[in-house]
C-alpha positions in Angstrom: -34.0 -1.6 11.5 -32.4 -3.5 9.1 -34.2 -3.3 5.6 -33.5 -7.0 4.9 -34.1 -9.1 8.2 -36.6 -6.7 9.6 -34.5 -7.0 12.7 -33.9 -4.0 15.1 -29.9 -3.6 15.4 -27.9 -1.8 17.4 -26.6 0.9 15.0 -23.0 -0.2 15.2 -24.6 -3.7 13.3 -26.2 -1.5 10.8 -24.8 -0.2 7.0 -26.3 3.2 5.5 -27.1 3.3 2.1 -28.0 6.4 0.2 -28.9 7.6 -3.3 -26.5 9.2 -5.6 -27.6 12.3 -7.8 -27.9 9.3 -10.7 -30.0 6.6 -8.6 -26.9 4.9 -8.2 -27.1 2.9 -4.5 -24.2 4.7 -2.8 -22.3 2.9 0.4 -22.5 5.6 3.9 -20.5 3.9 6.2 -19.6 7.7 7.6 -23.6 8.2 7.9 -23.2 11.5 6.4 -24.3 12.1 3.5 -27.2 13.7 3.0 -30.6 12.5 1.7 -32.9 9.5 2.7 -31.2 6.1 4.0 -31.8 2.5 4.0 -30.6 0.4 6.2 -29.0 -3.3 6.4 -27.6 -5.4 8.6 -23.9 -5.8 8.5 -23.5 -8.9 7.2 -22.4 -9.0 3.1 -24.9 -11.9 3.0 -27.9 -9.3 3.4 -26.2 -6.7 1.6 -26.8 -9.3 -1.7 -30.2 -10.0 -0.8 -30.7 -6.6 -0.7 -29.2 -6.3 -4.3 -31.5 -9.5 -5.3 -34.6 -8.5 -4.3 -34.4 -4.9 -5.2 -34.9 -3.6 -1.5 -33.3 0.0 -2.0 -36.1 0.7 -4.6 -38.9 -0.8 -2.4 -37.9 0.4 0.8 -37.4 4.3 -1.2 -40.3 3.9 -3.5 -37.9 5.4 -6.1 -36.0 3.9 -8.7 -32.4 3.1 -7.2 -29.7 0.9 -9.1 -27.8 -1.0 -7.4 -24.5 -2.9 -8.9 -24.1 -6.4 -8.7 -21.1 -6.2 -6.7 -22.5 -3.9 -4.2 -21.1 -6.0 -1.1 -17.4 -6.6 -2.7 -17.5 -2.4 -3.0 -18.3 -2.7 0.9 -16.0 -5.0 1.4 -13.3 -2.9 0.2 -14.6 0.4 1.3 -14.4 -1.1 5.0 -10.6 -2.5 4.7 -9.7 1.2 3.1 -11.2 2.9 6.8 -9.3 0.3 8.6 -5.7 0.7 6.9 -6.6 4.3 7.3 -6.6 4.0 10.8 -4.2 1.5 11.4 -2.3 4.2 9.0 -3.2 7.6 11.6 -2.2 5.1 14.5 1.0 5.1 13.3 1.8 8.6 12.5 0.7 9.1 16.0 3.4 6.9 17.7 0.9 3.7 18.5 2.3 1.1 16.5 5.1 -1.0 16.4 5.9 -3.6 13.8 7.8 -6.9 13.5 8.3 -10.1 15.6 10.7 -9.1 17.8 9.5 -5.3 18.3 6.5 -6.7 19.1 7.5 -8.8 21.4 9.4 -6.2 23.4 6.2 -4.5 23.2 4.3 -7.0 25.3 7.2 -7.3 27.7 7.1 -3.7 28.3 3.3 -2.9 28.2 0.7 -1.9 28.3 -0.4 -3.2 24.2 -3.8 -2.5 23.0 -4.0 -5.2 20.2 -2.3 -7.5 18.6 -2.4 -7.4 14.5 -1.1 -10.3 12.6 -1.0 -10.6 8.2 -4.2 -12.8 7.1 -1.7 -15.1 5.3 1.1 -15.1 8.4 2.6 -18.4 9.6 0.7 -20.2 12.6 3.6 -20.5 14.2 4.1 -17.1 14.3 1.1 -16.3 15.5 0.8 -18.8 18.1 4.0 -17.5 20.0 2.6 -14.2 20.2 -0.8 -14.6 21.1 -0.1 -16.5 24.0 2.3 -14.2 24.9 -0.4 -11.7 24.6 -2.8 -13.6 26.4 -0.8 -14.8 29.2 0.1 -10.8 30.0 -3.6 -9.7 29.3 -5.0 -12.5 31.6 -2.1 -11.6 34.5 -4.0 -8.0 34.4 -7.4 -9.1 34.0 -7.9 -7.6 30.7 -8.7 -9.3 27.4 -6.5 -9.9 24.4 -7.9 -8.4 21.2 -6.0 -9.8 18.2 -7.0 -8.4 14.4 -6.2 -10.7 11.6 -8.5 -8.9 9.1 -5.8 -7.1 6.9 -3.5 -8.8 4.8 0.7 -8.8 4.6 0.4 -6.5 2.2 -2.1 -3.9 3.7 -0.8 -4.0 7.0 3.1 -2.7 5.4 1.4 0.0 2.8 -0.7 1.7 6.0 2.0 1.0 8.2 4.6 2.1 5.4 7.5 -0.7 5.6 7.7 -3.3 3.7 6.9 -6.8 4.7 4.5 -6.3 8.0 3.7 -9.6 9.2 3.0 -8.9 12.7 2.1 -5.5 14.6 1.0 -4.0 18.2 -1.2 -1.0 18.9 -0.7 0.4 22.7 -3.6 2.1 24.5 -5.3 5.0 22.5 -8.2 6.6 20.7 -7.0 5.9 17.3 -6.5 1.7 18.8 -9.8 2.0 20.5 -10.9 3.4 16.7 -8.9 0.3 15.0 -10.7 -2.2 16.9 -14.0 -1.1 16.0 -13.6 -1.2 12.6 -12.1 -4.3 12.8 -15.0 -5.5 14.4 -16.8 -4.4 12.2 -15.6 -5.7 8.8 -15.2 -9.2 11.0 -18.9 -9.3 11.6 -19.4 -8.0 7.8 -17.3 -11.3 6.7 -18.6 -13.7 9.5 -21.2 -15.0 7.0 -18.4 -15.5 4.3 -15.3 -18.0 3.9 -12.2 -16.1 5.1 -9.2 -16.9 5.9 -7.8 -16.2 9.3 -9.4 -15.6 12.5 -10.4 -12.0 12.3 -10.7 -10.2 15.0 -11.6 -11.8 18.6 -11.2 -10.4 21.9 -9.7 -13.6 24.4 -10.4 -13.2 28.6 -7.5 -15.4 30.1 -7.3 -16.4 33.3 -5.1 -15.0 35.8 
């Protein structure tokens, strides 16, 4: 139950918090580290009321500090876990990078999702994805495109410079990637962003 909203969530939709040795309000997004936890929805707009209304202390009857940028460390801490994985992915063979690579990508098949730079041209995009989703919607599947990451993220997990556009094909480490991308999108959702995120299209055949 979310600590905030007094909502039951599905535990994907929920954020662990935890005590440090000094009272400090620690992020858990591994949920595992030890002690007591409090729980939020994951949405950086509760993660602030939280902060505000001193629910870590209240809901642990215990003094807990917690800074004022609490939801920026999130934030950051959950773009860190995906350029780790996008990172892993890579090292394991998944990814390709580049406009044209990608596209061979798609051609050839099967691609798990489609990642584009936060700050890439539309026009780039927009001749991918539909691409993407023509292919995906041919085989009944849906087209899961990530625009979470920026240019800049992307090529220092990926570990080339300049990485405006990229393809996952099928794996654990892409099934991985696309639930933390999920996950930092609904985290942002109650924010101004740029970009789309991460959305999952179902074209028709």
């Amino acid at each position: 139950m979310c600590a905030v909203s007094r909502q039951s969530l599905d535990p994907r939709f929920l954020i662990r918090f935890v005590l440090s040795p000094d009272s400090t309000v620690v992020p858990d997004l591994e949920r595992r580290l030890p002690g007591r936890g409090v729980w939020v929805g994951c949405d950086r707009r509760l993660v602030e009321k939280a902060v505000k209304a001193n629910t870590f202390a209240k809901s642990l009857k215990t003094r807990a500090e917690a800074s004022s940028d609490l939801a920026e460390r999130v934030d950051g801490l959950m773009v860190k876990r995906l350029m780790g994985t996008l990172s892993l992915a890579n090292k394991a063979g998944l990814a390709v990078s580049g406009f044209e690579k990608v596209s061979a990508a798609l051609d050839k098949g099967p691609v798990a999702v489609v990642l584009h730079g936060a700050e890439a041209s539309a026009d780039g995009r927009s001749k991918i994805d539909r691409k993407f989703k023509a292919i995906q919607g041919s085989r009944g599947l849906t087209a899961a495109i990530v625009d979470v990451l920026t240019i800049d993220q992307m090529s220092l997990a990926i570990g080339r410079g300049s990485v405006v556009h990229a393809a996952l094909t099928p794996g654990g480490l892409s099934d991985r990637f696309l639930e933390e991308a999920e996950r930092l999108t609904r985290y942002r959702s109650s924010a101004t962003e740029t970009g789309n995120g991460f959305s999952e299209t179902q074209s028709e055949g």
